[in-house]
Backbone bond lengths (Angstrom), bond angles and torsions (degrees), N, CA, C in turn:
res aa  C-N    CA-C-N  psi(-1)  N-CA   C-N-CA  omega(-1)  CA-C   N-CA-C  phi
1 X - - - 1.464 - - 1.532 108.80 -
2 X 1.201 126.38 137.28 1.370 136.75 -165.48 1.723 117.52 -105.00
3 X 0.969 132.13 146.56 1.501 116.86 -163.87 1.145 115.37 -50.90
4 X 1.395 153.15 -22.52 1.185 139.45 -97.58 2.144 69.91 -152.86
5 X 0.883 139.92 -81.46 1.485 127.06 128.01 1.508 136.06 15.63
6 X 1.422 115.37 -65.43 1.448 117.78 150.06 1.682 116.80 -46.72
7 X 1.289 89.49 -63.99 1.951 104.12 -175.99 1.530 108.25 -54.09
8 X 1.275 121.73 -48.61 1.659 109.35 161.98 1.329 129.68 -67.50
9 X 1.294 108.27 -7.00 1.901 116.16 179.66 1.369 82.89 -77.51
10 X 1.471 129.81 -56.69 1.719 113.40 -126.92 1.681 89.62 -110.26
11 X 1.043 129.33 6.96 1.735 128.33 -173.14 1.487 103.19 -140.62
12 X 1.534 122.78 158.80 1.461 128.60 168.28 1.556 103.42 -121.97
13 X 1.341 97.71 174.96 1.831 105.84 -161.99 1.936 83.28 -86.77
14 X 0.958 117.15 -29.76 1.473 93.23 176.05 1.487 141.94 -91.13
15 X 1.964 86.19 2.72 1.251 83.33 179.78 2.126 109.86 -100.72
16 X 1.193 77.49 -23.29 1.711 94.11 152.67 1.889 129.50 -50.39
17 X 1.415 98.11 -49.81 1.331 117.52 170.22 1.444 104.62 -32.67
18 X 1.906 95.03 -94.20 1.512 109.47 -174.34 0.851 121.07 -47.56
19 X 1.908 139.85 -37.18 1.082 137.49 152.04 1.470 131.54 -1.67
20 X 1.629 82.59 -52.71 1.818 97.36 -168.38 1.951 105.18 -107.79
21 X 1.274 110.06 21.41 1.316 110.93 165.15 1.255 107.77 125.52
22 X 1.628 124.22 -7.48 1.693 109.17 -141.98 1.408 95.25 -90.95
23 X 1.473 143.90 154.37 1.352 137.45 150.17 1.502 121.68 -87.10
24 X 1.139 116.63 106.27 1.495 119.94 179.48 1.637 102.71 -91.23
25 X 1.322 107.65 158.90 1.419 109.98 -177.27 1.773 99.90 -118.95
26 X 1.700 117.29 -154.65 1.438 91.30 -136.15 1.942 74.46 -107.09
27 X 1.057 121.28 6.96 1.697 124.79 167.15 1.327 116.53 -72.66
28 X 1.497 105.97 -21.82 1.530 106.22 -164.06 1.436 112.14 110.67
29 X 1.151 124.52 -16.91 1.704 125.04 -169.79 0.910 128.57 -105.24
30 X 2.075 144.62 132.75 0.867 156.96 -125.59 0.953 102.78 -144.18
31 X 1.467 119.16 161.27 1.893 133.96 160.90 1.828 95.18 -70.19
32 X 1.012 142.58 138.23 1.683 128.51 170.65 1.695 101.23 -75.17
33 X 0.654 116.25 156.05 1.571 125.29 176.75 1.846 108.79 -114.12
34 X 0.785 91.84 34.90 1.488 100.84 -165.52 1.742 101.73 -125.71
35 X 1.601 114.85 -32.38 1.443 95.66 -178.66 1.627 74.44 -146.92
36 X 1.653 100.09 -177.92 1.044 115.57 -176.58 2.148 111.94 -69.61
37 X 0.998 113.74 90.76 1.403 114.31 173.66 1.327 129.22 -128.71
38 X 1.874 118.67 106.86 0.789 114.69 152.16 1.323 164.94 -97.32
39 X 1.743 108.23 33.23 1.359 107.89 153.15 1.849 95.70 -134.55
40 X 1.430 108.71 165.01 1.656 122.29 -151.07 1.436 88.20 -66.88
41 X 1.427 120.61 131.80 1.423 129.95 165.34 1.311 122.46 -131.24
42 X 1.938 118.22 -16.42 1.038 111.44 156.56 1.599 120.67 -91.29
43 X 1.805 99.70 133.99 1.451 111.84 170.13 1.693 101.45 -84.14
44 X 2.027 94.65 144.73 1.696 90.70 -177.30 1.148 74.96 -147.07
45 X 2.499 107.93 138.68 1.836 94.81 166.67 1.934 67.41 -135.64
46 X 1.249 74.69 -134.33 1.956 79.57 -149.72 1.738 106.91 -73.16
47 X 1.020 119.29 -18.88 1.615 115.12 -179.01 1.232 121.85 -103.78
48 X 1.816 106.81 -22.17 1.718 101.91 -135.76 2.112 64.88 -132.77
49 X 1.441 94.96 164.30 1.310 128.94 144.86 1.252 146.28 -122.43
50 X 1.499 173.11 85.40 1.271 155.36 -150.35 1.726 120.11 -162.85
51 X 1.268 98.16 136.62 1.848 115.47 -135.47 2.137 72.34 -101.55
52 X 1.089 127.78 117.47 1.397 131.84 170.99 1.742 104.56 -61.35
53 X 1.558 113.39 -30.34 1.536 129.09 -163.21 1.392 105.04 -76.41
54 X 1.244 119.83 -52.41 1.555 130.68 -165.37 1.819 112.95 -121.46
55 X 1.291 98.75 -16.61 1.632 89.10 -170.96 1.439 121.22 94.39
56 X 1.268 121.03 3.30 1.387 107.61 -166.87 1.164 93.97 -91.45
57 X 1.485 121.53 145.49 1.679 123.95 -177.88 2.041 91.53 -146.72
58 X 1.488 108.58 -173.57 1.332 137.46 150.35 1.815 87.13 129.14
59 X 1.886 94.34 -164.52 1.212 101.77 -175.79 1.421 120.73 -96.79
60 X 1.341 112.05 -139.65 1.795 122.65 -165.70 1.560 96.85 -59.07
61 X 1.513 132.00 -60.94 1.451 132.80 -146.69 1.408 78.69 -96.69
62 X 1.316 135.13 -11.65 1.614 118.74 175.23 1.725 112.90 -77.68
63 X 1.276 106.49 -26.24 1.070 96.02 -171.15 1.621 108.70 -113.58
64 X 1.358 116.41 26.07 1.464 142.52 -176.03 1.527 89.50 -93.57
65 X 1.482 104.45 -69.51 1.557 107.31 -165.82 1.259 114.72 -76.80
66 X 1.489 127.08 -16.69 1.265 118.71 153.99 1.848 144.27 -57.01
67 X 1.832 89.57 -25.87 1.139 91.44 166.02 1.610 134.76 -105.88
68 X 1.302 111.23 11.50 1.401 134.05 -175.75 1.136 107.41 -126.02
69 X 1.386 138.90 2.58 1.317 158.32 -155.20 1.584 101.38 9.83
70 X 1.496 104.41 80.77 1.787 110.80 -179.55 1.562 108.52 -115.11
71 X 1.168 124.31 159.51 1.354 128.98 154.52 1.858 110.80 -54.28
72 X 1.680 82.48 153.37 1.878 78.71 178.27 1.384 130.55 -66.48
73 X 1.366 124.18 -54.21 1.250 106.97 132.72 1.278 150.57 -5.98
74 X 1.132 116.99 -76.73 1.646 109.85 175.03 1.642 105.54 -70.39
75 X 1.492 118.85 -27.36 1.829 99.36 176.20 1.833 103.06 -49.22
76 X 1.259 125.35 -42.87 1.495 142.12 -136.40 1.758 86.38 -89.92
77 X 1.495 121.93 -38.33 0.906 111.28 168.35 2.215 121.11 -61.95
78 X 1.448 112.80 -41.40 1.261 136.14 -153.40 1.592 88.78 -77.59
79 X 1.323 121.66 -50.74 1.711 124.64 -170.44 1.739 95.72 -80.93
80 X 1.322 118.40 -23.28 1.905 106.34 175.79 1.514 112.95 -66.57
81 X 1.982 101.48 -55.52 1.430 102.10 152.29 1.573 151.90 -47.26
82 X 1.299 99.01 -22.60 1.447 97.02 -173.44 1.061 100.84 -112.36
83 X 1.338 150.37 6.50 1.453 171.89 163.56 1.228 111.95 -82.78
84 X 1.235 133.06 -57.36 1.278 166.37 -150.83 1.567 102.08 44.80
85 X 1.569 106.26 83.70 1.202 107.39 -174.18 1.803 109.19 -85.51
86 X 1.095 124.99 -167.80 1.741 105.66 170.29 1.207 101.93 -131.11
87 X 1.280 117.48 74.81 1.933 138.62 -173.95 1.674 99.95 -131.29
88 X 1.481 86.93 95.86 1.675 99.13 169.64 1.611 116.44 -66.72
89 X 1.498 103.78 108.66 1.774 111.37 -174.96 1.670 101.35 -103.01
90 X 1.387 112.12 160.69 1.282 110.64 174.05 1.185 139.03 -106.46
91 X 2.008 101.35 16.48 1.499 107.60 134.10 1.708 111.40 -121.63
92 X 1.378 101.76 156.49 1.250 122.02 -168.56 1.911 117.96 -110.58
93 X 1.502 89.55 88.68 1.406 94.32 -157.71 2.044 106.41 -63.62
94 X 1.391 96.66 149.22 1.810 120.27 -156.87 1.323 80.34 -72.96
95 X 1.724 91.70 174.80 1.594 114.14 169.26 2.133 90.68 -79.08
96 X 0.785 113.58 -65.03 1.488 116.89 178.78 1.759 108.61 -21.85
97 X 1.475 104.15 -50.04 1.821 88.70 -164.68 1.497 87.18 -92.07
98 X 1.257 133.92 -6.62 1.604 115.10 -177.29 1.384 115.75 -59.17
99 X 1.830 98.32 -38.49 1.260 114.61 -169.54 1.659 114.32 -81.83
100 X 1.070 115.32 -16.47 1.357 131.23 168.79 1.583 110.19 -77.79
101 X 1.191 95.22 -35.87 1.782 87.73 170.47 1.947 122.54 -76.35
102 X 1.207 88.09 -24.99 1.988 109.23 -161.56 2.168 77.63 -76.38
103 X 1.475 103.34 -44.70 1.344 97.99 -166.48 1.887 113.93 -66.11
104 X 1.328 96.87 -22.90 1.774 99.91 -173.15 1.436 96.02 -78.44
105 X 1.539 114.18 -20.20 1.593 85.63 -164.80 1.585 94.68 -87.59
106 X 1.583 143.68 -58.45 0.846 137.84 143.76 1.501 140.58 10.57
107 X 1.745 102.79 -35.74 1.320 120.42 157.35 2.052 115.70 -72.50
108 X 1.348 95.96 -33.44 1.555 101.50 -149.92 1.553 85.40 -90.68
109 X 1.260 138.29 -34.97 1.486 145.72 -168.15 1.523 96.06 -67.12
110 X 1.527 116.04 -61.77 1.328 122.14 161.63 1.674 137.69 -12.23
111 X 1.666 98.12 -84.45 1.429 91.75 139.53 1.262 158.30 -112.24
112 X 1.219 103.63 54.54 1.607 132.90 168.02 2.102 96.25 -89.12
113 X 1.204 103.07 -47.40 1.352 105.86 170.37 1.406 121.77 -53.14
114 X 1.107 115.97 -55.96 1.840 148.67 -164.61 1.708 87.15 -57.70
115 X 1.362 106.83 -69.47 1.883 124.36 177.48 1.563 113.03 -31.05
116 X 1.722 104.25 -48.96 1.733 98.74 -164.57 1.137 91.18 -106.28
117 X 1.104 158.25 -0.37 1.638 157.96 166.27 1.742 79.56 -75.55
118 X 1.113 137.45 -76.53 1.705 130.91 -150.32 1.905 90.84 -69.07
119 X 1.319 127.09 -53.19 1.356 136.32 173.09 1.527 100.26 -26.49
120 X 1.856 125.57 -77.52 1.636 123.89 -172.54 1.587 96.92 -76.99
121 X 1.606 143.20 -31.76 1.827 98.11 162.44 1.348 119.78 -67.49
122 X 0.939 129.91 -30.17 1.692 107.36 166.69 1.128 121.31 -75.52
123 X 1.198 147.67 -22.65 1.930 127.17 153.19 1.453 97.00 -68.48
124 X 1.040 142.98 -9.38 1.886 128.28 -174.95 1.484 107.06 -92.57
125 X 1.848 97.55 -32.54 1.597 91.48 176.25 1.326 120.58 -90.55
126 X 0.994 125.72 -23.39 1.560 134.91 -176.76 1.341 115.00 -67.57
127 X 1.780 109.51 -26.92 1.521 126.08 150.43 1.319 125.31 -48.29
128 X 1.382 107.28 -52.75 1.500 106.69 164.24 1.158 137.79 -94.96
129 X 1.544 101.51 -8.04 1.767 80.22 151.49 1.082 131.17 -95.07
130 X 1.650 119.16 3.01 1.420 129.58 158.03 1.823 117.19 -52.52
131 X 1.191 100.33 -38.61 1.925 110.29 -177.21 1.112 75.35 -83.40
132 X 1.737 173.13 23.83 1.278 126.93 177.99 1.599 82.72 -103.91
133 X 1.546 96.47 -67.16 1.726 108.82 175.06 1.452 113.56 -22.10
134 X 1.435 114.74 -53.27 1.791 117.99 171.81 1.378 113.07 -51.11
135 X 1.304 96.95 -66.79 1.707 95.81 171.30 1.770 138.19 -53.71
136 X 1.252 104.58 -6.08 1.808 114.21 -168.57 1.285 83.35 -96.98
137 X 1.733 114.54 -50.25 1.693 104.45 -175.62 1.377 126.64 -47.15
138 X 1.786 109.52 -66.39 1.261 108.13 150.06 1.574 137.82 3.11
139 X 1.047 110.65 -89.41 1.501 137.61 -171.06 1.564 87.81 -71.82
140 X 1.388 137.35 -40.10 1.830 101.67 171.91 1.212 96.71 -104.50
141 X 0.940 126.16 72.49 1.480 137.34 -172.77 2.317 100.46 -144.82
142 X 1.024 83.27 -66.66 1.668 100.58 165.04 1.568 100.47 -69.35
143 X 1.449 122.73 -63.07 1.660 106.96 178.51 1.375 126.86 -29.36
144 X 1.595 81.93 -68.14 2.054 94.90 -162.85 1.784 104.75 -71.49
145 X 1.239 106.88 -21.54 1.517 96.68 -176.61 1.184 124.09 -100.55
146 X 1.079 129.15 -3.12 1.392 132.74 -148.75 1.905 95.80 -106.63
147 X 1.667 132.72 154.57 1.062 118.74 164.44 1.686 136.39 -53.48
148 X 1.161 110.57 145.84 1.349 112.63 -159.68 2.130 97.71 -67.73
149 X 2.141 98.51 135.29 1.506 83.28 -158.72 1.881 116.87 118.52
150 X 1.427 105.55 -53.13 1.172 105.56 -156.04 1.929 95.98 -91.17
151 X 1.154 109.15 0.78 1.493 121.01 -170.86 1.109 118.56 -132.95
152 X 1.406 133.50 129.71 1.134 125.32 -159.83 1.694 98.66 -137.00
153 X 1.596 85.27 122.97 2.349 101.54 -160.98 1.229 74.93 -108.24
154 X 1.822 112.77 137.77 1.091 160.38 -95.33 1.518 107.14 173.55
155 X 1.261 128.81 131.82 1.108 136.06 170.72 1.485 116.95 -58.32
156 X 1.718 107.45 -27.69 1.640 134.65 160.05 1.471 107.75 -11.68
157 X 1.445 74.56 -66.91 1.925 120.39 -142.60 1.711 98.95 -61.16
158 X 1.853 101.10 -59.26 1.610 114.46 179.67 1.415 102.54 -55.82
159 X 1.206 128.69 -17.69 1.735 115.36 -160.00 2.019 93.60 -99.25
160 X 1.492 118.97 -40.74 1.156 115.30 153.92 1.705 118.79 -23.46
161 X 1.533 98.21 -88.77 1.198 86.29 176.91 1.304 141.46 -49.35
162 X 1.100 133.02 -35.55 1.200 152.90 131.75 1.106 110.21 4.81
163 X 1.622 130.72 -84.14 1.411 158.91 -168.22 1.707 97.73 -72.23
164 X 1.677 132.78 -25.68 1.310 119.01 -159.69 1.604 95.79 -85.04
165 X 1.197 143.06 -22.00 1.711 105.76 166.75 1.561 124.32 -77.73
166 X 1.466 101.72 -17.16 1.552 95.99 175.98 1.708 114.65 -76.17
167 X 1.329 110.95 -5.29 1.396 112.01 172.94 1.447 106.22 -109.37
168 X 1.320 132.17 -2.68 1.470 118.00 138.29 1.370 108.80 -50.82
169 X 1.012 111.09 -75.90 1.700 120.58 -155.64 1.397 106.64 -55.74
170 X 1.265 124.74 -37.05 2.100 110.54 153.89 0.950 124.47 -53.37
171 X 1.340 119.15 -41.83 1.709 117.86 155.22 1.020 134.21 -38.54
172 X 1.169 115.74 -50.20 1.667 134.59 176.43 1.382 104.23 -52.75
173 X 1.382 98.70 -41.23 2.068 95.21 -154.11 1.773 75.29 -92.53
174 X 1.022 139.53 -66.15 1.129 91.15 -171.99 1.654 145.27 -135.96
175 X 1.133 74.30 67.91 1.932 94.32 150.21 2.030 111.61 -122.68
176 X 1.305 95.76 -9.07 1.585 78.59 -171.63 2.083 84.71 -120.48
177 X 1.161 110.17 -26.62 2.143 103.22 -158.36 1.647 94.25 -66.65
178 X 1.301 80.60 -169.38 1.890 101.59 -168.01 1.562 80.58 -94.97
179 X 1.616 91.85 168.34 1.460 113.83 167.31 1.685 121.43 -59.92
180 X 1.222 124.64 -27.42 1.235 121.68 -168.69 1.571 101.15 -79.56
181 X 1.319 101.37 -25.23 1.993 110.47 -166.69 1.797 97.83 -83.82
182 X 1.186 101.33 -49.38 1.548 99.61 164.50 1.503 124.14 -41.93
183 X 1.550 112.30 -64.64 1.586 106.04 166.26 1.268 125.99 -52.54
184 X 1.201 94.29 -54.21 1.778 83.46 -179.98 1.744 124.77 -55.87
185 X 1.575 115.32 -10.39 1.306 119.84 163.90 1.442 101.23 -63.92
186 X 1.201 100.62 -66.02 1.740 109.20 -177.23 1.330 118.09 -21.66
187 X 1.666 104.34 -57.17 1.629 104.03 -150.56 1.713 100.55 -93.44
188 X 1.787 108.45 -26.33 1.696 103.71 -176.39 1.539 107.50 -113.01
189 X 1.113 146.95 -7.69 1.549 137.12 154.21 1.956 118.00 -116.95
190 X 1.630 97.53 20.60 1.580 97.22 162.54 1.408 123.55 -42.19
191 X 0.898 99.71 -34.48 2.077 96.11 -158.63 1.846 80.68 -106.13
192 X 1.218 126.43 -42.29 1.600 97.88 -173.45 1.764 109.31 -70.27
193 X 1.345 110.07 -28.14 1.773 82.77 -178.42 1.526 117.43 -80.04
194 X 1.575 107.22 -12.85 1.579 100.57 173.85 1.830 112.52 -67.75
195 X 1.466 104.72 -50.64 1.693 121.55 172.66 2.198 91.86 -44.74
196 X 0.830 137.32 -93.02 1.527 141.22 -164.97 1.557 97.10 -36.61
197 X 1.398 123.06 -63.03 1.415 132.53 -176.99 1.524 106.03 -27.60
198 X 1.863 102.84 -57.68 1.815 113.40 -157.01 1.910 85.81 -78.58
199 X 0.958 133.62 -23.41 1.292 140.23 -165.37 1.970 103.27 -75.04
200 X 1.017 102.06 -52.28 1.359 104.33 -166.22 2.202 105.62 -81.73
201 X 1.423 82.33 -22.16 1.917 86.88 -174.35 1.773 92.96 -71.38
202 X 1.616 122.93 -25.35 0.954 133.49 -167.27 1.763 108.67 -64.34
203 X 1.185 86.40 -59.78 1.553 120.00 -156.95 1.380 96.26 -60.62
204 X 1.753 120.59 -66.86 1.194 145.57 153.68 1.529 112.60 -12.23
205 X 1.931 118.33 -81.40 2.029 112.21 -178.23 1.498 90.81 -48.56
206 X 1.200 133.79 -45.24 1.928 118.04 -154.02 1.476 90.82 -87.86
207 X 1.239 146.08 18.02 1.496 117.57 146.29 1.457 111.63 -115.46
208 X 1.362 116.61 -16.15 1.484 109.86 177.48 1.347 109.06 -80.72
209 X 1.354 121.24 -52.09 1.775 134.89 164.08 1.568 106.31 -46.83
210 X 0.853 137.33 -29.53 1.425 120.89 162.17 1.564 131.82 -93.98
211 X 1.519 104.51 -15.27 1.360 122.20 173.45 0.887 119.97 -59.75
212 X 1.759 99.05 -54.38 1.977 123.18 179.43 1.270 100.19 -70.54
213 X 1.261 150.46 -27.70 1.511 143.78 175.00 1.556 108.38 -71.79
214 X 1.972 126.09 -25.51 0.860 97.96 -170.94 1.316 104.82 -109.53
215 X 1.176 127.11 29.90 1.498 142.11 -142.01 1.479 79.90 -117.27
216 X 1.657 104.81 -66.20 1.549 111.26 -166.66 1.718 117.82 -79.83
């Protein structure tokens, strides 16, 4: 029996998985870590792996070296070590690369985090600036049409408009921009489009809620 043999006798692909960060649920199914997926598409049970989304499949040292991008070998070495399996190999990995390994995964968990934290503010924001756009329409919707009198424009109202092409153009970038244009929203006007967002939902109930009260 050959290491690689041993290492699938004495370990399973799922217990390997979570090991290295993955969350399996109680079906067997995972986010794949292999492509961008956000809802669980890889199935994992004790031998086998395979991502329905992308295709990536095999077993324990398959999916070792897939995620550390190692030779087979040295994965077989990395899961004996970090396992502490008792499979005499004929290299004997250092305190140096252990720690280099403990550090890559630590890196990759990292931003795997960084990814779905930026992943739910952009569906959370694109939500709100969808209600803002709804709401600016609205409110010059009741303005411009309604009899002169029956509407009452608001300093609200001017700052709406005001604020509605710069909340096109977040829109734009992201539902239609590249990823790099997306982050960079993220990381240098994060806090101003949420601050304008809570501003305009503001601005927005106190002219429609008082409009419709004086309407009716």
């Amino acid at each position: 029996m050959n290491i690689f043999h041993e290492i699938k006798s004495m370990i399973s692909v799922r217990q390997v998985a979570e090991s290295y960060g993955l969350k399996v649920n109680r079906n067997g199914m995972a986010c794949c870590p292999f492509h961008n997926d956000k809802y669980p598409s890889m199935k994992i049970d004790s031998s086998h792996y395979y991502c329905f989304g992308c295709g990536a499949h095999g077993d324990a040292v398959g999916y070792v070296a897939e995620m550390f991008s190692l030779a087979q070998y040295d994965t077989a070495c990395k899961i004996i070590q970090d396992f502490n399996l008792p499979i005499e190999t004929e290299h004997k990995i250092s305190d140096d690369e252990k720690n280099a390994y403990r550090k890559l995964v630590e890196q990759k968990q990292y931003a795997e985090t960084v990814k779905k934290r930026f992943e739910r503010w952009a569906d959370e924001t694109i939500d709100q600036l969808k209600e803002c756009k709804h709401l600016i329409e609205e409110a010059k919707d009741l303005i411009f049409t309604k009899e002169p009198g029956t509407a009452v424009i608001s300093n609200g109202f001017a700052y709406m408009l005001h604020q509605q092409e710069k909340i096109e153009y977040w829109l734009d970038i992201l539902c239609m921009g590249d990823e790099a244009d997306k982050r960079q929203l993220f990381l240098m006007d994060g806090k101003e489009v949420k601050r304008i967002a809570a501003n305009i939902k503001r601005a927005g109930d106190e002219i429609l809620g008082r409009n419709r009260k004086r309407v009716g």
